[in-house]
C-alpha positions, 0 to 999 in steps of 0.5 A, a space after each residue: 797709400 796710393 798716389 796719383 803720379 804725373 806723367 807725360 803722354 807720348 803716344 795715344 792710340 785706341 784699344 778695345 775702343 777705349 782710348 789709351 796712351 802711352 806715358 812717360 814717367 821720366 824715363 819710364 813708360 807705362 800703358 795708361 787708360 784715358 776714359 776720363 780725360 779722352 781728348 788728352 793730347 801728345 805733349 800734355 801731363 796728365 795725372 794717373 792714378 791706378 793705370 788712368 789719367 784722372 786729369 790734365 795738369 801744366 808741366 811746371 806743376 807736374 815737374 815740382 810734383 815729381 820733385 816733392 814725391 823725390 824729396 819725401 822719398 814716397 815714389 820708391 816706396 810705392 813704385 818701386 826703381 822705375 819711379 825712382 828712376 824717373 823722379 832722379 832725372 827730375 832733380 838731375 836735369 839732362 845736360 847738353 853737349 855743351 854742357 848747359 841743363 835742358 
């Protein structure tokens, strides 16, 4: 099974004048191709499917998403411990200083 994960943009940037971005993952960053989506922005999710952001989704959808796949076990089974990593920060919300969660 292969699935489409959500992910945030941080960066874009042009290469080999193909538009990519850099997308966070909860923690972890992967280069990603943006052919299919090209005015994606910084700030906005995106799904990625096999190193490309086949569309665009808010970040409430994208966030329950990386809960269910955390929930059903299925991000360690296909990424491996950096998706693990990043669906755990999802269920484990940062805390501030003061203690209250982002």
């Amino acid at each position: 099974m292969c699935l489409a994960v959500p992910g945030r943009i941080v960066r874009t940037y042009e290469q080999d004048l193909t538009p990519m971005a850099e997308v966070d993952f909860g923690g972890v960053g992967k280069e990603v191709c943006l052919q299919y989506v090209p005015d994606a922005v910084v700030g906005e999710y995106v799904i990625v499917h096999v190193g490309f952001a086949i569309q665009r989704l808010d970040e409430a959808s994208a966030l329950d998403t990386l809960r269910t796949f955390a929930g059903m076990g299925v991000l360690e089974e296909e990424f491996g411990d950096g998706f693990e990593r990043a669906a755990r920060a999802v269920q484990q919300p940062e805390t501030t200083t003061e203690g209250a969660a982002r």
